[in-house]
Legacy VTK file of the C-alpha trace (Angstrom):
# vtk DataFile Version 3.0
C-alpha trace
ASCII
DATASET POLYDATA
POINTS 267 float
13.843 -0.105 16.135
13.374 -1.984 12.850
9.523 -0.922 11.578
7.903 -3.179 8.412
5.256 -1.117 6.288
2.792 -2.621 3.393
0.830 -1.003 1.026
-1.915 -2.121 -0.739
-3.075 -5.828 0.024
-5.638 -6.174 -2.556
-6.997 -9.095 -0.748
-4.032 -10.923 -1.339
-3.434 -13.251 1.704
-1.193 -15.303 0.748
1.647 -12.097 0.069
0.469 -10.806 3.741
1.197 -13.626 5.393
4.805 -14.051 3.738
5.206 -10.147 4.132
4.789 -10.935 7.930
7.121 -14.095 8.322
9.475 -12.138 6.280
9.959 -8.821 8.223
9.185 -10.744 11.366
12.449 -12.913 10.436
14.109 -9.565 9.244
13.582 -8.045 13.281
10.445 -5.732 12.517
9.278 -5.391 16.015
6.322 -3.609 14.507
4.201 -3.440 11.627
1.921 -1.077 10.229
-0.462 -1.462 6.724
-1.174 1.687 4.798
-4.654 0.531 3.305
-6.881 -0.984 0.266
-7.383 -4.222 2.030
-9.729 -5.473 -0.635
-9.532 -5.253 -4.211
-8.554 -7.262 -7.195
-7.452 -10.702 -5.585
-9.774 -13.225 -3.832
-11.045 -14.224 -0.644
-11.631 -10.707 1.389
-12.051 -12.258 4.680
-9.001 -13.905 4.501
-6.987 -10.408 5.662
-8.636 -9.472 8.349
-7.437 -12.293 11.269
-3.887 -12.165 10.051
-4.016 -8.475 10.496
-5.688 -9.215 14.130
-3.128 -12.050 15.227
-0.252 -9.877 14.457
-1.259 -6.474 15.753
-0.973 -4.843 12.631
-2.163 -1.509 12.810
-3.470 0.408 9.604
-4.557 3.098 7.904
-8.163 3.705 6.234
-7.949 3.638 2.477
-10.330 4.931 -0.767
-11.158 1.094 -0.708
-11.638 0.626 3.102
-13.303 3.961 3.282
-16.100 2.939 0.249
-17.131 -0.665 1.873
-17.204 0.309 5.155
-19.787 3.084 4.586
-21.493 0.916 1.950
-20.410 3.285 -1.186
-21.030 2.008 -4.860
-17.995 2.408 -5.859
-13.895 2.187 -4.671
-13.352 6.233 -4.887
-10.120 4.803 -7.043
-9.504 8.051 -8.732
-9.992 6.726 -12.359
-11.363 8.562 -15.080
-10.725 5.948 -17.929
-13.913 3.903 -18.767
-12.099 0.487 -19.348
-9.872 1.162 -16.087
-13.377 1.989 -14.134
-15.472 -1.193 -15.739
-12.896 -3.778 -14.479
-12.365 -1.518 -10.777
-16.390 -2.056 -10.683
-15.707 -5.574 -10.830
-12.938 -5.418 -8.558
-15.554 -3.805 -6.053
-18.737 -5.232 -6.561
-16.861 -9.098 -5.857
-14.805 -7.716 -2.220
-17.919 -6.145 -0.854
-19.750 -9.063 -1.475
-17.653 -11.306 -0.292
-16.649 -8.883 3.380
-18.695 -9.766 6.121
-20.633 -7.195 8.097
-18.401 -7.254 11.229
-15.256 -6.384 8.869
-17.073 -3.567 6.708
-17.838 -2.332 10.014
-13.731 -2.028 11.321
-13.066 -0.724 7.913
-15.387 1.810 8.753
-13.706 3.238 11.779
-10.314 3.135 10.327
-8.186 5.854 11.007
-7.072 8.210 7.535
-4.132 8.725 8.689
-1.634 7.310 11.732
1.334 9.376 13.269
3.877 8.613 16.135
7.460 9.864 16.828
10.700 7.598 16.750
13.925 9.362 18.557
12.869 12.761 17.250
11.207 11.602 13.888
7.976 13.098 13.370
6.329 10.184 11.583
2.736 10.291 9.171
0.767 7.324 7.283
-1.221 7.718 5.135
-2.783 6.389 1.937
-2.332 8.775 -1.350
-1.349 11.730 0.587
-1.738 13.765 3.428
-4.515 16.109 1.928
-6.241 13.317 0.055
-7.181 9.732 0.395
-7.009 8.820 -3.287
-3.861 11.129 -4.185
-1.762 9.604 -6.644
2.315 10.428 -6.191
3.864 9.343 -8.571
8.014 9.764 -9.028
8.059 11.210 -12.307
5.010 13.171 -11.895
5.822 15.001 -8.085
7.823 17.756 -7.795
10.435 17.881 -4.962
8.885 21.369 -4.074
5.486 19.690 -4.362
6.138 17.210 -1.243
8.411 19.744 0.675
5.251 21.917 0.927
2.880 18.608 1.733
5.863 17.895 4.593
5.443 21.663 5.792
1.636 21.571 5.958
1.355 17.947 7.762
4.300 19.297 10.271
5.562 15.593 9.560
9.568 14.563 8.693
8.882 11.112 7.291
5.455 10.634 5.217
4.737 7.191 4.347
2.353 6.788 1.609
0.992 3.722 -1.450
-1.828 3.829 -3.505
-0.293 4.173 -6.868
1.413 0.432 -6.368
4.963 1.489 -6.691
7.731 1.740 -4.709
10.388 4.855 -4.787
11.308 7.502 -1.989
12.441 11.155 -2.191
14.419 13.182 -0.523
13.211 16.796 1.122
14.352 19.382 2.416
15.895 19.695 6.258
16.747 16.078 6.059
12.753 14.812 5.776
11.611 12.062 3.420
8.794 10.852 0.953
8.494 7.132 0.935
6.301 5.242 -1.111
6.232 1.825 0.657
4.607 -0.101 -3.072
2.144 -2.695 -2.092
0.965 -6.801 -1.526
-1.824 -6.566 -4.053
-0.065 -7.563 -7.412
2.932 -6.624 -8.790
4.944 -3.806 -10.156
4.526 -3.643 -14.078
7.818 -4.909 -14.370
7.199 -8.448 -15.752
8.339 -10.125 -12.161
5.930 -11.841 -10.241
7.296 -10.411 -6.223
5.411 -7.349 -4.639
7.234 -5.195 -2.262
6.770 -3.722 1.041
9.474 -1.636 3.357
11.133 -1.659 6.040
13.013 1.217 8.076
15.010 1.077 10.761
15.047 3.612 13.343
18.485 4.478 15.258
19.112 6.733 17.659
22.797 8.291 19.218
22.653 9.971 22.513
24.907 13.235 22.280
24.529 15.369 25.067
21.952 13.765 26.566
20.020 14.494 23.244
18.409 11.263 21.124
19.684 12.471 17.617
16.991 10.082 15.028
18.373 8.388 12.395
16.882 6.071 10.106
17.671 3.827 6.891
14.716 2.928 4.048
14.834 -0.272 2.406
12.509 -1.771 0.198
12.144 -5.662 -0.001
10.759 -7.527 -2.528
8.746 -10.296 -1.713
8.369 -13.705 -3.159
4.473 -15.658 -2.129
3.010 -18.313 -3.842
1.765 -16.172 -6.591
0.456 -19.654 -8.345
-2.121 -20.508 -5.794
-3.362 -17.364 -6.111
-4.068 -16.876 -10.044
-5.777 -20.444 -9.591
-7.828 -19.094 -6.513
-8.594 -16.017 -8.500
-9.915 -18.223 -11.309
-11.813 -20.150 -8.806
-13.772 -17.086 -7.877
-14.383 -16.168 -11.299
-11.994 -12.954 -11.464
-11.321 -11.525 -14.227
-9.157 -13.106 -16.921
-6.629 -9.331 -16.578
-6.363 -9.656 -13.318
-5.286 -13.582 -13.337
-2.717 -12.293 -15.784
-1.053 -9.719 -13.839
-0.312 -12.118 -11.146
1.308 -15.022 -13.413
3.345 -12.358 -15.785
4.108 -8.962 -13.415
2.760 -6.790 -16.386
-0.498 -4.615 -15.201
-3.045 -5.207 -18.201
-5.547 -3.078 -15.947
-5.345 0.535 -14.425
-3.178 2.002 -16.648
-5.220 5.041 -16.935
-3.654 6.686 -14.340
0.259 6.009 -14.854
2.161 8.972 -16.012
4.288 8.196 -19.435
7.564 7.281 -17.757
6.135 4.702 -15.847
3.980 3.271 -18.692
6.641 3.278 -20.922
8.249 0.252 -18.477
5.242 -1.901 -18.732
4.425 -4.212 -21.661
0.780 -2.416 -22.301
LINES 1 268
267 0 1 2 3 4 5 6 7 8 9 10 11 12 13 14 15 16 17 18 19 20 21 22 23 24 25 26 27 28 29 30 31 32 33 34 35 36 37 38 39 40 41 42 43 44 45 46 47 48 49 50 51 52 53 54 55 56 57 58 59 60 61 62 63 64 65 66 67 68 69 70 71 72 73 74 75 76 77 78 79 80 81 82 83 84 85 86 87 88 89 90 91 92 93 94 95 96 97 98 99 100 101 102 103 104 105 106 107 108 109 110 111 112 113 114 115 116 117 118 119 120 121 122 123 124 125 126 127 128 129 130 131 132 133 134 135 136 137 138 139 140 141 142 143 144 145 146 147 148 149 150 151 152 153 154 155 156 157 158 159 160 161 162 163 164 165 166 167 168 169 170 171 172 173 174 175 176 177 178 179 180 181 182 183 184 185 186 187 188 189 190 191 192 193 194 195 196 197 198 199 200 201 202 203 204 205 206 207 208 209 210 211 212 213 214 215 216 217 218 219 220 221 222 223 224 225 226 227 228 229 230 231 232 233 234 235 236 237 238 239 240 241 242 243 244 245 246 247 248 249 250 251 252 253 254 255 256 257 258 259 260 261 262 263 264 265 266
């Protein structure tokens, strides 16, 4: 069983709807979205029927959680003033701009999703399993630090975004951390593709026992990132944000990265 998972959509349409051709064509026979619908990008309402037409189910993020109960701000975790002016921004534009019916499926979002696949005791959720807004990053979180977060959640494959890149980790007892990235924007690498994941699930029957097995692979994902800087400029976005799209260098939310991943980025 062949599973896709995206982070992050940011409002970003256009890299949903490739995401889903693209692990459609790739077999995902299911696919699940790890939340922050809205934010940054244009055109909120444009998520929510692709989500609907493909049976995608998903996860409640900081963002979801904030417009859905009609908060004043994104609970983004920033402390930085600059980082927090331009996430106001961010907000203030998606809740305007989600209609009443979505805030209110936002709302009852679930914070975190779990299921079993051939023994795999599987969790989603957004930052982490104790907290919403959590950030993990891979050069911040210690091994030790996730094998106890695995212990607590009783889980043997987390699944987790929020900080907007990729990278997995291996745990103890043969359990994983996976960051699946996100749809929103790219990675501060200075390419223009996003990424999402996809896992496939395999099982051997040995002594009538289904022994779980599963391989991670992250996908990066080309979408018409032009139409969307000019959309975003349509909608008056910010200037930052219009950049990020055309160039794959974050010029925004910087705040938060520790210094190995800053050092990668051009800012």
């Amino acid at each position: 069983m062949k599973i896709g998972f995206f982070g992050g959509i940011y409002n970003n349409y256009l890299a949903l709807e490739a995401a889903i051709t693209d692990a459609t064509a790739r077999g995902a026979e299911r696919l699940y979205c790890l939340g922050d619908l809205g934010a940054f990008g244009p055109h909120p309402d444009r998520v929510f029927p692709l989500l609907d037409e493909h049976n995608i189910s998903c996860v409640q993020g900081n963002y979801d959680n904030s417009i859905g109960n009609d908060l004043q701000d994104c609970q983004c975790g920033y402390t930085d003033p600059r980082d927090n002016e331009f996430a106001q921004i961010s907000y203030e534009y998606t809740y305007e701009n989600t209609s009443q019916a979505n805030r209110d499926w936002m709302r009852q979002l679930p914070p975190e999703i779990r299921f079993e696949v051939y023994g795999t005791r599987v969790l989603l959720c957004h930052g982490s399993p104790r907290k919403t807004n959590e950030f993990l990053w891979e050069s911040a979180t210690s091994t030790h630090f996730l094998n106890r977060l695995a212990d607590e959640a009783e889980a043997d494959l987390i699944l987790g975004t929020h900080t907007g890149i990729h990278w997995q980790r291996e745990l103890s007892g043969g359990r994983r951390f996976v960051n699946v990235g996100v749809l929103g924007r790219p990675e501060n690498d200075g390419a223009t593709n996003v990424w999402y994941t996809l896992i496939d699930f395999d099982w051997s029957g040995q002594g009538g026992t289904e022994l779980g097995e599963y391989s991670v692979e992250f996908v990066p994902l080309a979408y018409d990132h032009e139409r969307l800087a000019r959309e975003m400029r349509d909608e008056n976005l910010p200037d930052e944000f219009v950049e990020t799209v055309l160039t794959g260098w974050w010029t925004t939310c910087l705040e938060v990265l520790p210094g190995k991943e800053r050092r990668t980025g051009r800012f």
